[in-house]
MARNU-995932 format. One record per atom (N, C-alpha, C): residue in one letter; residue number from 0; x, y, z; atom name; chain. Coordinates in steps of 0.2 Angstrom, whole numbers. Layout:
   kolmar   kolvex      px      py      pz   doke   bator
        A      NUM       X       Y       Z     CA       A
...
***
This chain:
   kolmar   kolvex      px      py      pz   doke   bator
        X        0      73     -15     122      N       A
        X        0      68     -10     122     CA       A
        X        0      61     -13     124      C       A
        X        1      58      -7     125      N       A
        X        1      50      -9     127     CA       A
        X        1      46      -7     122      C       A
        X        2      43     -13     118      N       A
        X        2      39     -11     111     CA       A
        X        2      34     -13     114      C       A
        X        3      27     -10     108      N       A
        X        3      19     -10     108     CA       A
        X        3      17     -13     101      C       A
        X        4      14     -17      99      N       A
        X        4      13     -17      93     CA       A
        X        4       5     -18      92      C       A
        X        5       3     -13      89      N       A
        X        5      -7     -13      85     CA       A
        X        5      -9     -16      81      C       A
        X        6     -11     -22      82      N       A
        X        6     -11     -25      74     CA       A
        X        6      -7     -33      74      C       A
        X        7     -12     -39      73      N       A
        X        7      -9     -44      73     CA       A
        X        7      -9     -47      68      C       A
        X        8     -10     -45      63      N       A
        X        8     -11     -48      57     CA       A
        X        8      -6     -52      53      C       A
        X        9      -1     -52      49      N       A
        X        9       3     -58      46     CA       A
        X        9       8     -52      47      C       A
        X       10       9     -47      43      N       A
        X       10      15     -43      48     CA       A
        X       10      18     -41      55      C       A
        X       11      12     -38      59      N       A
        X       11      13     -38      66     CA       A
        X       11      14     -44      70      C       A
        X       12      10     -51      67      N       A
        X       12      13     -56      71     CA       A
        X       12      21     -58      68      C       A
        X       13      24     -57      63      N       A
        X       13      31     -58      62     CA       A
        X       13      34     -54      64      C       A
        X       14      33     -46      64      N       A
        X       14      38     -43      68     CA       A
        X       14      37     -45      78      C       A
        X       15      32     -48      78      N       A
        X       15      33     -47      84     CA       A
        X       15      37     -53      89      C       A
        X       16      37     -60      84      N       A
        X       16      40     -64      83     CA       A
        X       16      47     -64      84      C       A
        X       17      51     -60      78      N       A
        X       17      56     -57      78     CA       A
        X       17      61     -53      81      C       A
        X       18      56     -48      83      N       A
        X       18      57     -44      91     CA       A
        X       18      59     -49      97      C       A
        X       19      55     -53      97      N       A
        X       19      54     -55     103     CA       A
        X       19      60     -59     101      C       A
        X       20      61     -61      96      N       A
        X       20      69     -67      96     CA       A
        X       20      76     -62      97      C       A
        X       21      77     -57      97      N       A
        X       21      82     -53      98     CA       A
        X       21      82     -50     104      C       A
        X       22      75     -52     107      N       A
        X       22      75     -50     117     CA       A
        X       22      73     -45     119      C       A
        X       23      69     -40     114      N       A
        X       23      64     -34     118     CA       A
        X       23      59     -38     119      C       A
        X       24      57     -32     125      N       A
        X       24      51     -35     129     CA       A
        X       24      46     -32     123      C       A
        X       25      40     -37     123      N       A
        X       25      36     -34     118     CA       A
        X       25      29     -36     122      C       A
        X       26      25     -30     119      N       A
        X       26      17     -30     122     CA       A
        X       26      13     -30     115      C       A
        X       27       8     -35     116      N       A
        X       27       1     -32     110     CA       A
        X       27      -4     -31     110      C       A
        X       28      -9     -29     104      N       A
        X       28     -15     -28     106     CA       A
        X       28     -19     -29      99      C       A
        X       29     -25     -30      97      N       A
        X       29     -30     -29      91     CA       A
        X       29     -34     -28      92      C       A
        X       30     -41     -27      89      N       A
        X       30     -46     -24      88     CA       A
        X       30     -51     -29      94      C       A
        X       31     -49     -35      91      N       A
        X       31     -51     -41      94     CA       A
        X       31     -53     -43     101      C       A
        X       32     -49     -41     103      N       A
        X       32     -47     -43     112     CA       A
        X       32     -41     -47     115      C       A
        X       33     -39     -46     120      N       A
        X       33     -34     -50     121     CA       A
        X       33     -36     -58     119      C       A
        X       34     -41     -60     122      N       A
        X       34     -42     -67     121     CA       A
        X       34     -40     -71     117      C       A
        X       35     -43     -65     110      N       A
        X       35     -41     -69     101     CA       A
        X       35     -35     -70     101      C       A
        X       36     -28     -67     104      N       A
        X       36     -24     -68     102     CA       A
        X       36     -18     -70     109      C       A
        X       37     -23     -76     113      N       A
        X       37     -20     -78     122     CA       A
        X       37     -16     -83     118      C       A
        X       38     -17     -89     114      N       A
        X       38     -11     -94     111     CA       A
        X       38      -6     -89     109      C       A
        X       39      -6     -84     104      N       A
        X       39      -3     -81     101     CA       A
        X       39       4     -77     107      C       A
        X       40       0     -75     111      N       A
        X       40       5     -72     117     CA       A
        X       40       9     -78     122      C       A
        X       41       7     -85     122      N       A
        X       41      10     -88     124     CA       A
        X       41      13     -90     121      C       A
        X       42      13     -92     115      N       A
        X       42      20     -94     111     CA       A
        X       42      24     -90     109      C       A
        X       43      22     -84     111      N       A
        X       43      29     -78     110     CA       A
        X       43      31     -76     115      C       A
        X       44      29     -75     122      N       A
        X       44      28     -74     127     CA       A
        X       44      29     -65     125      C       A
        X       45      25     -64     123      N       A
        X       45      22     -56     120     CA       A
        X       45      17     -56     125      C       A
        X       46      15     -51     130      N       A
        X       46       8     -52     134     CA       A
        X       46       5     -48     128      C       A
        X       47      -3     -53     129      N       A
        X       47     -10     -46     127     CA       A
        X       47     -12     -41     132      C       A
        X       48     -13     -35     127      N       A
        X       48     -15     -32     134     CA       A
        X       48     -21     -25     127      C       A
        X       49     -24     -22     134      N       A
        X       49     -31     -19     132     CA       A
        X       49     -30     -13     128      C       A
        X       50     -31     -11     122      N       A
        X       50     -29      -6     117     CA       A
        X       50     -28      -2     122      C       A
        X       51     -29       4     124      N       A
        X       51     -30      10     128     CA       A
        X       51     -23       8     133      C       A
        X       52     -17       3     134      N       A
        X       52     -13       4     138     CA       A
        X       52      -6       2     133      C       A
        X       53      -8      -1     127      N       A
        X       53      -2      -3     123     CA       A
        X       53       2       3     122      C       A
        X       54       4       8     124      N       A
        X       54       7      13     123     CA       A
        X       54      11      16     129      C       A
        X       55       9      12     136      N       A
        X       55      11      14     143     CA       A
        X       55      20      12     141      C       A
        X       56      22      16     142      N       A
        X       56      31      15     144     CA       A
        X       56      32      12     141      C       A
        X       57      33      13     133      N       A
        X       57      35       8     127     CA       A
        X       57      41      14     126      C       A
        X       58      45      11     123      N       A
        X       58      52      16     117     CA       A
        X       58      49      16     111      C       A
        X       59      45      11     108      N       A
        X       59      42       9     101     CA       A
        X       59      34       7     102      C       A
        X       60      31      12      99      N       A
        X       60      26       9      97     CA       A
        X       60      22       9      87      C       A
        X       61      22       1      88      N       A
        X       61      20      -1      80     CA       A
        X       61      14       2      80      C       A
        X       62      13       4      73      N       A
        X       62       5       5      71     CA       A
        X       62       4      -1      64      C       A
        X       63       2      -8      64      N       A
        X       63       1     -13      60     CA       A
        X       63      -6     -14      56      C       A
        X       64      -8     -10      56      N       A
        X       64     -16     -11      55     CA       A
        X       64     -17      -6      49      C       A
        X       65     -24      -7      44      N       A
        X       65     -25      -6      40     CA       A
        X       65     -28       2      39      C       A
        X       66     -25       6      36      N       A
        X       66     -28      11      35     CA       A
        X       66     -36      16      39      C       A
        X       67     -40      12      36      N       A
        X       67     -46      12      38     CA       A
        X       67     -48      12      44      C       A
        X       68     -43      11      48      N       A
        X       68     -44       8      57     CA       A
        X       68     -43      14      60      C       A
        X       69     -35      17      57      N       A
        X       69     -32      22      61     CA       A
        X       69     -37      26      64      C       A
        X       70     -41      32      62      N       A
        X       70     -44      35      65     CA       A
        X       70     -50      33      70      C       A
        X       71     -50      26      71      N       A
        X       71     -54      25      77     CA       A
        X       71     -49      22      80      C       A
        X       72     -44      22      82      N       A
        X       72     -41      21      87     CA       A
        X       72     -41      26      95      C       A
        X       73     -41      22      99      N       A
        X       73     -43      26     106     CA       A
        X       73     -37      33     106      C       A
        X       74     -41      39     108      N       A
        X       74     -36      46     108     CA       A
        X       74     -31      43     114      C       A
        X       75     -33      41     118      N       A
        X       75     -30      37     125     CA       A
        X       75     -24      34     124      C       A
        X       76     -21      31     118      N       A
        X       76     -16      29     118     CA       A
        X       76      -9      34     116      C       A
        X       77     -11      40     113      N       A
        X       77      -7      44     111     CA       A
        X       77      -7      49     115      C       A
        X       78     -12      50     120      N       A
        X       78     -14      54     127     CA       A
        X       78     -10      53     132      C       A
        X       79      -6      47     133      N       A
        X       79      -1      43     137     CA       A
        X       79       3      42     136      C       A
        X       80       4      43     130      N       A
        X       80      13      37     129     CA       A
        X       80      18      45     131      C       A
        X       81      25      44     132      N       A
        X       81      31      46     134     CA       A
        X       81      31      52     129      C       A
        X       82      33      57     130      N       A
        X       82      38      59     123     CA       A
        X       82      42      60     120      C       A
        X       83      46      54     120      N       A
        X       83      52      49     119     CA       A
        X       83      49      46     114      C       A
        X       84      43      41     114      N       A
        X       84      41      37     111     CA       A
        X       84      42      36     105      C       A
        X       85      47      32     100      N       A
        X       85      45      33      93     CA       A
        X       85      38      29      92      C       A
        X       86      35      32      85      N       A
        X       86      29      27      83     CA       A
        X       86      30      26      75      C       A
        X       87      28      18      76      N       A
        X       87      31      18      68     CA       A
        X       87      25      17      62      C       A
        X       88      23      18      57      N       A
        X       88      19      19      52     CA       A
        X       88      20      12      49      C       A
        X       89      17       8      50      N       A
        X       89      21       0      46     CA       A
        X       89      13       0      39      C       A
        X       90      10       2      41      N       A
        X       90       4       2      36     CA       A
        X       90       3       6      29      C       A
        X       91      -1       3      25      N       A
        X       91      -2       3      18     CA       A
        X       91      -9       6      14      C       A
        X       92      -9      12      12      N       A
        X       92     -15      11       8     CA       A
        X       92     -17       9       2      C       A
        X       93     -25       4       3      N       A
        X       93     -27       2      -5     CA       A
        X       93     -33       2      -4      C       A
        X       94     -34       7      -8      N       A
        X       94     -43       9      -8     CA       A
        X       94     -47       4      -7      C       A
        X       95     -46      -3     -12      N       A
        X       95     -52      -6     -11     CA       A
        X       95     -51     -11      -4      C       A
        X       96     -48      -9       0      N       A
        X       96     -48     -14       7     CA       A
        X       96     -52      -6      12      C       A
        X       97     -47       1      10      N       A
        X       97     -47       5      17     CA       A
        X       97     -52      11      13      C       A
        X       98     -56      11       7      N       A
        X       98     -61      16       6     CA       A
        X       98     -54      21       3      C       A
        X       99     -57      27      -1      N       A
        X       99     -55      32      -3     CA       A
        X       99     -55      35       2      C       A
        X      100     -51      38       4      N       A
        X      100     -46      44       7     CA       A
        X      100     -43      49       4      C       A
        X      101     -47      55       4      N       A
        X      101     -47      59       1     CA       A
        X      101     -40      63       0      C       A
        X      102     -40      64       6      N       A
        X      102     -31      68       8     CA       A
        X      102     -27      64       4      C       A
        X      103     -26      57       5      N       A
        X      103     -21      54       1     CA       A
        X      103     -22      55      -5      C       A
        X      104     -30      53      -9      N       A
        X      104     -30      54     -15     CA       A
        X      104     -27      63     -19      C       A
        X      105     -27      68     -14      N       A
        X      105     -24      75     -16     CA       A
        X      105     -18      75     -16      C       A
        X      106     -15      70     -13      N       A
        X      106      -9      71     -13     CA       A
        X      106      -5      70      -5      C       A
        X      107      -7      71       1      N       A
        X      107      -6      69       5     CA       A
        X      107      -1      62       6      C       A
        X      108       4      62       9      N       A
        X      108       7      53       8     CA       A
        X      108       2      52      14      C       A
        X      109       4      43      13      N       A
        X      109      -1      38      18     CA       A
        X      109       2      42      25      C       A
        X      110       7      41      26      N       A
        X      110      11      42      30     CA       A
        X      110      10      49      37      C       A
        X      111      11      54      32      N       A
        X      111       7      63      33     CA       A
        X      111       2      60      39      C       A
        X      112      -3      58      33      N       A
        X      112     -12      56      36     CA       A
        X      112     -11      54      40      C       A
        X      113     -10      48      41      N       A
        X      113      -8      44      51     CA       A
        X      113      -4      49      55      C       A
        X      114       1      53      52      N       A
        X      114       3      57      59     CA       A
        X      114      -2      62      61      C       A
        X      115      -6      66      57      N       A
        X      115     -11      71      55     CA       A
        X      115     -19      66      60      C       A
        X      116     -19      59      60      N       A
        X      116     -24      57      63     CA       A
        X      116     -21      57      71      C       A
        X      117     -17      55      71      N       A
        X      117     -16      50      79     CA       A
        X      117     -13      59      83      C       A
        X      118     -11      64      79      N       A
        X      118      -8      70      80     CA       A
        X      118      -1      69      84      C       A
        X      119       3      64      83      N       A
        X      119      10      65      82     CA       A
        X      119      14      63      78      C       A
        X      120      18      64      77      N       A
        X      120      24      62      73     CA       A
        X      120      26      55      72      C       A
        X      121      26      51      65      N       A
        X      121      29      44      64     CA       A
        X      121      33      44      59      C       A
        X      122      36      39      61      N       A
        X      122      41      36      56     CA       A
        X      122      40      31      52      C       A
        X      123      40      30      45      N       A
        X      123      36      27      40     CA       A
        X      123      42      20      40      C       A
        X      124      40      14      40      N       A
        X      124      48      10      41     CA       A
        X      124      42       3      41      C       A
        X      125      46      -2      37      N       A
        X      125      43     -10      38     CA       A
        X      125      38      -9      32      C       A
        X      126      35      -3      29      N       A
        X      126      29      -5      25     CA       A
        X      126      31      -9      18      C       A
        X      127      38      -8      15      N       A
        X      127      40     -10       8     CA       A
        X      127      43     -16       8      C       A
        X      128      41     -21      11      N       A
        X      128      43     -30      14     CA       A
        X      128      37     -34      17      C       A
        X      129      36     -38      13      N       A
        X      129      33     -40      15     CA       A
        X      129      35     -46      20      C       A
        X      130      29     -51      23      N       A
        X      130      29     -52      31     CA       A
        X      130      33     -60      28      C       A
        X      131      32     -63      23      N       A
        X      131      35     -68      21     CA       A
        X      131      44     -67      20      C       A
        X      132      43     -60      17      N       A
        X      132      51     -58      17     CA       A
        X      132      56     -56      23      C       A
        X      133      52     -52      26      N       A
        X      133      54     -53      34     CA       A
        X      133      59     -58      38      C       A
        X      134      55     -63      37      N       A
        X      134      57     -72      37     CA       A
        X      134      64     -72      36      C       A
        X      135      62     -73      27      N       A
        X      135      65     -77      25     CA       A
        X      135      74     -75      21      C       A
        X      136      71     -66      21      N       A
        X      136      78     -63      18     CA       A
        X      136      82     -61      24      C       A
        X      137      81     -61      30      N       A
        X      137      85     -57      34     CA       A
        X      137      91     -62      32      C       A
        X      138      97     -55      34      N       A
        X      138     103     -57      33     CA       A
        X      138     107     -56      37      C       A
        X      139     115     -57      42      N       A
        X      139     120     -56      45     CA       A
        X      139     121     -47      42      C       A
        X      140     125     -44      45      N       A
        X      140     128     -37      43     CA       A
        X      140     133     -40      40      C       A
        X      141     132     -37      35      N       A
        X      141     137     -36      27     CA       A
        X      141     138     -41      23      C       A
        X      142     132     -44      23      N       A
        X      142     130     -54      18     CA       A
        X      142     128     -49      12      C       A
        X      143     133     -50       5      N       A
        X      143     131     -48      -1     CA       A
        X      143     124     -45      -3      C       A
        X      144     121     -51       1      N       A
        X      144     112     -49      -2     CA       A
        X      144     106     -47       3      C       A
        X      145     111     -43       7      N       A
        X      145     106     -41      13     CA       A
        X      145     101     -37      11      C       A
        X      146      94     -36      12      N       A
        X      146      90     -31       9     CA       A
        X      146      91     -25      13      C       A
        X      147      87     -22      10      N       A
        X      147      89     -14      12     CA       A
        X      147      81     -11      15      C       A
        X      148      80      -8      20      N       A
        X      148      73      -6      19     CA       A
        X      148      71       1      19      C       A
        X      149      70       6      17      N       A
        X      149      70      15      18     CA       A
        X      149      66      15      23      C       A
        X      150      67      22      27      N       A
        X      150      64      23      34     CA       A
        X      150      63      32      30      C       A
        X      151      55      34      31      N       A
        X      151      55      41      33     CA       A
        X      151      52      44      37      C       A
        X      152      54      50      39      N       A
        X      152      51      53      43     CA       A
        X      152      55      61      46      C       A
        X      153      52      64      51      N       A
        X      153      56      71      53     CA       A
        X      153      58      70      58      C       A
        X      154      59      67      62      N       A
        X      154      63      65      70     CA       A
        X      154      72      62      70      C       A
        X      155      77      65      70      N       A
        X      155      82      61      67     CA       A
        X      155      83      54      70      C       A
        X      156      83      57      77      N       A
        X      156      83      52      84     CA       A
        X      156      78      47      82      C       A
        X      157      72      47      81      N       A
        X      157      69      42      78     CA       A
        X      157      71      38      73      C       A
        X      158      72      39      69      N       A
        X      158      74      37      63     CA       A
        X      158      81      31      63      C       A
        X      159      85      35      69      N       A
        X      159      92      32      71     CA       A
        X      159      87      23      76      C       A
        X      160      83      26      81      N       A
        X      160      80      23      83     CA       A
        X      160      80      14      79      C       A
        X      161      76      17      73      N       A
        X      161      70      11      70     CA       A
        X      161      76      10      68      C       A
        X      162      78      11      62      N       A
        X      162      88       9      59     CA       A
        X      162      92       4      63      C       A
        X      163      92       5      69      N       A
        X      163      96       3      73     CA       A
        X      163      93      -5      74      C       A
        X      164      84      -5      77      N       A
        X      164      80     -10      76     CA       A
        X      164      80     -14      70      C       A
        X      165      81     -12      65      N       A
        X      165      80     -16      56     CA       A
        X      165      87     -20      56      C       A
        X      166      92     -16      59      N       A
        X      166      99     -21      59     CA       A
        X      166      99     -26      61      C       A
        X      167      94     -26      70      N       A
        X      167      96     -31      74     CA       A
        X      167      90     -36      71      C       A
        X      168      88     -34      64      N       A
        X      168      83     -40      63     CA       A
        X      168      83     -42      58      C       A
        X      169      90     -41      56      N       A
        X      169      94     -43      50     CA       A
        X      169      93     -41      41      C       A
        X      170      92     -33      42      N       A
        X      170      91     -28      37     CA       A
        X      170      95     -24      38      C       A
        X      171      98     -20      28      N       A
        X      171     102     -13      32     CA       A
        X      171      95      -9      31      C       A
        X      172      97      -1      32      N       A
        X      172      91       3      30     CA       A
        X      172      95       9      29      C       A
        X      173      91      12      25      N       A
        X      173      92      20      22     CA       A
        X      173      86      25      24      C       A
        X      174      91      30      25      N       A
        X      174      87      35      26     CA       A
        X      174      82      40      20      C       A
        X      175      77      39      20      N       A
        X      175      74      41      13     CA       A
        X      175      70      48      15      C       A
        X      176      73      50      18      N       A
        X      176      69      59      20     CA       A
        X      176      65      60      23      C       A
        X      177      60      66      25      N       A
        X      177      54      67      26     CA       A
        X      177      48      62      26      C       A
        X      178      44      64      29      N       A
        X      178      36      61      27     CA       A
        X      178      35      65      20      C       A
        X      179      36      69      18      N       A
        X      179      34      71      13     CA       A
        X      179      36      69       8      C       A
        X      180      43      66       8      N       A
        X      180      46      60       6     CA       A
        X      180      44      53       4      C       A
        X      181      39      51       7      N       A
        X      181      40      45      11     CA       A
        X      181      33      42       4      C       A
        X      182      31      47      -1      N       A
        X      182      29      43      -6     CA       A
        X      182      31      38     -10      C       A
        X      183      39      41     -12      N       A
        X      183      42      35     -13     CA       A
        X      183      43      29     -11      C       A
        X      184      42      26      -3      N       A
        X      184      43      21      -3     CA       A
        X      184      33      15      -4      C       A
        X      185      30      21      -6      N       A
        X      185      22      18      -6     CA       A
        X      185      21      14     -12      C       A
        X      186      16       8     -10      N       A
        X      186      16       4     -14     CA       A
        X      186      14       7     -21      C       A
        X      187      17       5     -25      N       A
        X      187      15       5     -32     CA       A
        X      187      25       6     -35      C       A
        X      188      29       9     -28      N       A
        X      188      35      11     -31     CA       A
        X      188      39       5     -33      C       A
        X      189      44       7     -37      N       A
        X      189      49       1     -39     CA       A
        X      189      52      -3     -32      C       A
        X      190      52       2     -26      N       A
        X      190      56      -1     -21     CA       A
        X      190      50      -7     -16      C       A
        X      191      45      -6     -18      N       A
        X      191      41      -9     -14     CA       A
        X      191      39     -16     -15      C       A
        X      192      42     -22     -10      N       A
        X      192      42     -28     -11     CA       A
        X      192      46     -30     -16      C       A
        X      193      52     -29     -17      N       A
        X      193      58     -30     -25     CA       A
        X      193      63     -34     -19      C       A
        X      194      64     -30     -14      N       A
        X      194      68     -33     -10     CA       A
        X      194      75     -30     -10      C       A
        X      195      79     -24     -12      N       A
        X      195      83     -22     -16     CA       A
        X      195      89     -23     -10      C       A
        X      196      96     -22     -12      N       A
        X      196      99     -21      -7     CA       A
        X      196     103     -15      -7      C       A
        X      197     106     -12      -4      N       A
        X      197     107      -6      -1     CA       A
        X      197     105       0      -7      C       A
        X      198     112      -3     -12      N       A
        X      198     114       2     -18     CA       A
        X      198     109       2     -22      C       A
        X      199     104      -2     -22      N       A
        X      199     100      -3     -27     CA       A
        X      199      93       2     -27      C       A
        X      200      93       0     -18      N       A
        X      200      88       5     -15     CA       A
        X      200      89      12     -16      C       A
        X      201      95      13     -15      N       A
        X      201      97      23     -14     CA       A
        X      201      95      24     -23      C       A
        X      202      96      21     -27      N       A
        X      202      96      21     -34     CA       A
        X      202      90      24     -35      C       A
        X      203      85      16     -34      N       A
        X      203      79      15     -36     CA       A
        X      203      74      21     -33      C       A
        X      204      77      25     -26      N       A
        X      204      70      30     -22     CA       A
        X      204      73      35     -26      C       A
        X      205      76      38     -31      N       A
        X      205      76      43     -36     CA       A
        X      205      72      43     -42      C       A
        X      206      72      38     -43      N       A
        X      206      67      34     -49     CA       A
        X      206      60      34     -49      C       A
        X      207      57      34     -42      N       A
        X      207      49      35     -43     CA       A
        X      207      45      38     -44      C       A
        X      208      41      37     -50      N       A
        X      208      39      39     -52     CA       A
        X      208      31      43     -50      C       A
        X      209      30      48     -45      N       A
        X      209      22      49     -43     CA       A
        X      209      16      47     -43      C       A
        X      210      16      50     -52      N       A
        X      210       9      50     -53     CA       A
        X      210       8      44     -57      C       A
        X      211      13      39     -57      N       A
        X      211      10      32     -57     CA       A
        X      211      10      29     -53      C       A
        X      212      12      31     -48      N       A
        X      212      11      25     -41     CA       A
        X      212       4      24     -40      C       A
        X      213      -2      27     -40      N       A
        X      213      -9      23     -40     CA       A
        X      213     -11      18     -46      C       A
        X      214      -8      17     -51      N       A
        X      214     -11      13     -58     CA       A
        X      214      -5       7     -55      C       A
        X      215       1      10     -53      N       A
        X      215       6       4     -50     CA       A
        X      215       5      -1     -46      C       A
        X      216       2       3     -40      N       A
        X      216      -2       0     -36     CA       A
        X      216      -7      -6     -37      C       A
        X      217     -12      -4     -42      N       A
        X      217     -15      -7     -41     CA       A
        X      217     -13     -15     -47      C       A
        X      218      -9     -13     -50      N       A
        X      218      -4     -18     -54     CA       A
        X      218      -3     -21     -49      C       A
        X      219       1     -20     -44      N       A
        X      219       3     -25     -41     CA       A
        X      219      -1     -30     -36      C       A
        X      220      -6     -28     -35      N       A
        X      220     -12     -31     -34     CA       A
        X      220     -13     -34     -40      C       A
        X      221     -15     -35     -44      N       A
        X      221     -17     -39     -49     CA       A
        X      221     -10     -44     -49      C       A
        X      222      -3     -41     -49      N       A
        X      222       2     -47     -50     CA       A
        X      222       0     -52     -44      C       A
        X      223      -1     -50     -40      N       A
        X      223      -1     -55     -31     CA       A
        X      223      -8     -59     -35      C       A
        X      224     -12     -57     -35      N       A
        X      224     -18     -60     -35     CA       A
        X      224     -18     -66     -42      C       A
        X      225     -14     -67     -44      N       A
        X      225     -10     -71     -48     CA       A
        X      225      -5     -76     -49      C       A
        X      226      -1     -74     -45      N       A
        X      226       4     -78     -41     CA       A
        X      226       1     -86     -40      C       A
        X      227       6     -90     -41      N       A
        X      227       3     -98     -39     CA       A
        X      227       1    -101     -34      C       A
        X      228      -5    -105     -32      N       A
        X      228      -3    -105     -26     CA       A
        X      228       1    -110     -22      C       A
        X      229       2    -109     -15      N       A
        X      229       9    -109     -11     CA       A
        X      229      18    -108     -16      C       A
        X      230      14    -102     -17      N       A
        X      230      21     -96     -20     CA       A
        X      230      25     -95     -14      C       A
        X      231      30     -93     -17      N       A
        X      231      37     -94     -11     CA       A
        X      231      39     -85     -10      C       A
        X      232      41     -83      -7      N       A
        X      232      44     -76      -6     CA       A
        X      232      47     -73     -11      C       A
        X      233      53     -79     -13      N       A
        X      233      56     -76     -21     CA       A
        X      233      51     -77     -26      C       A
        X      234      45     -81     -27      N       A
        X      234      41     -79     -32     CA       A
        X      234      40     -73     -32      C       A
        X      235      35     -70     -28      N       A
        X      235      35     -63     -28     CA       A
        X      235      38     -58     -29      C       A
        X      236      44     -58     -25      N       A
        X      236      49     -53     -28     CA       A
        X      236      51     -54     -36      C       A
        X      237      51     -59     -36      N       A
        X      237      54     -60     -44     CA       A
        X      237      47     -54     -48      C       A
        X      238      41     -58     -47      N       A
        X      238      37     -56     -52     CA       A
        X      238      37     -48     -53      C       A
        X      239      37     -44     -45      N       A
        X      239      38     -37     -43     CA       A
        X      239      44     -35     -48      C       A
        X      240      48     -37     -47      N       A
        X      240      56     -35     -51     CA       A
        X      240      54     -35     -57      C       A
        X      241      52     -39     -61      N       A
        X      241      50     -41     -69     CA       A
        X      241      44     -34     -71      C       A
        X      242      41     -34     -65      N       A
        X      242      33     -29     -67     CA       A
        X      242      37     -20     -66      C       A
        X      243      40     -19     -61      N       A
        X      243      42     -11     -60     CA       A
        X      243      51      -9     -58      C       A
        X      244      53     -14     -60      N       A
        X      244      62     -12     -59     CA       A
        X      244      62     -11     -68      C       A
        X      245      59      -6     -72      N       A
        X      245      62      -5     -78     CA       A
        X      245      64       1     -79      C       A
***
């Protein structure tokens, strides 16, 4: 396939890593400029290319970037792409990096708001793993401890889409509903960064709890910010499973 990916930060450069190790052709782009990330493109052989065309003839296009960005992103990318294209929602809101967002804070998921900004439809997928885990837990199809990762969204086809991509990169994935849905998988929930595998996951997206997911959130913020340093992936999960798997 032909993906796009916005956003090079420590997630977007490992999915696009990853991608590129499974053989779609992948394109990218940041706020930055191509330039900032020309070693980057040569070591992946990922071209850079200029925001406003990351979206030309893609099947996938990432949105990796932080809340705060989405509504300045050029109308010009979404003015072009196919309407075929899945777009997938890989981002996260936390006030004190992306400002208070009102709609989210009412209730809104993260998820909604970005389809509602960019005005098309995405599928919420990659935001509940983090970029260390990525790495280190991908598994073979059907290894006892494969993680699982939720995908939501309204597009079936889409959905089938990104699932089909998580496999070939060594995750299973569950289908967790709707965008209206798709707060369960937002930080603060049990499923988010735990690393669950399949049965654990379908378990744990019945179990979260809403109107703690902003106090959860920000707990888990304080557990990372505590963490030792050169902490390891399973640090992490562990400490996450001990703080909201009860």
């Amino acid at each position: 396939m032909r993906i796009g990916v916005i956003g090079t930060g420590n997630i977007g450069r490992v999915l696009i890593e990853r991608m590129r190790s499974v053989g779609h052709a992948v394109t990218m782009t940041n706020a930055s400029g191509a330039e900032s990330i020309r070693d980057f493109a040569i070591k992946t052989g990922a071209p850079a290319v200029a925001i406003e065309e990351i979206g030309l003839d893609v099947d996938i296009l990432f949105l990796v970037i932080p809340e705060r960005n989405i509504p300045h992103l050029p109308k010009a990318i979404f003015q072009n792409i196919k309407p075929s294209t899945v777009i997938v929602d890989v981002g996260n809101y936390y006030p004190v990096r992306d400002g208070q967002i009102a709609e989210i804070d009412k209730g809104l998921t993260e998820s909604e708001w970005v389809s509602k900004q960019i005005g098309h439809p995405v599928v919420k997928a990659f935001n509940s793993i983090s970029s260390a885990s990525l790495i280190s837990a991908a598994r073979t199809a059907g290894a006892s401890d494969r993680v699982a990762l939720p995908i939501s969204g309204e597009v079936k086809r889409s959905k089938e889409v990104v699932a089909n991509l998580i496999d070939q990169l060594g995750f299973d994935s569950f289908d967790a509903g709707s965008l209206s849905e798709s707060w369960r998988q937002q930080p603060g929930s049990p499923v988010y960064c735990t690393n669950l595998a399949l049965g654990e996951l379908r378990a744990w997206l019945t179990k979260v709890n809403r109107k703690t997911l902003p106090e959860n959130r920000e707990k888990g913020l304080q557990i990372f910010s505590t963490l030792p340093a050169g902490f390891t992936p399973h640090d992490q999960v562990k400490a996450y499973r001990e703080a909201f798997l009860k």
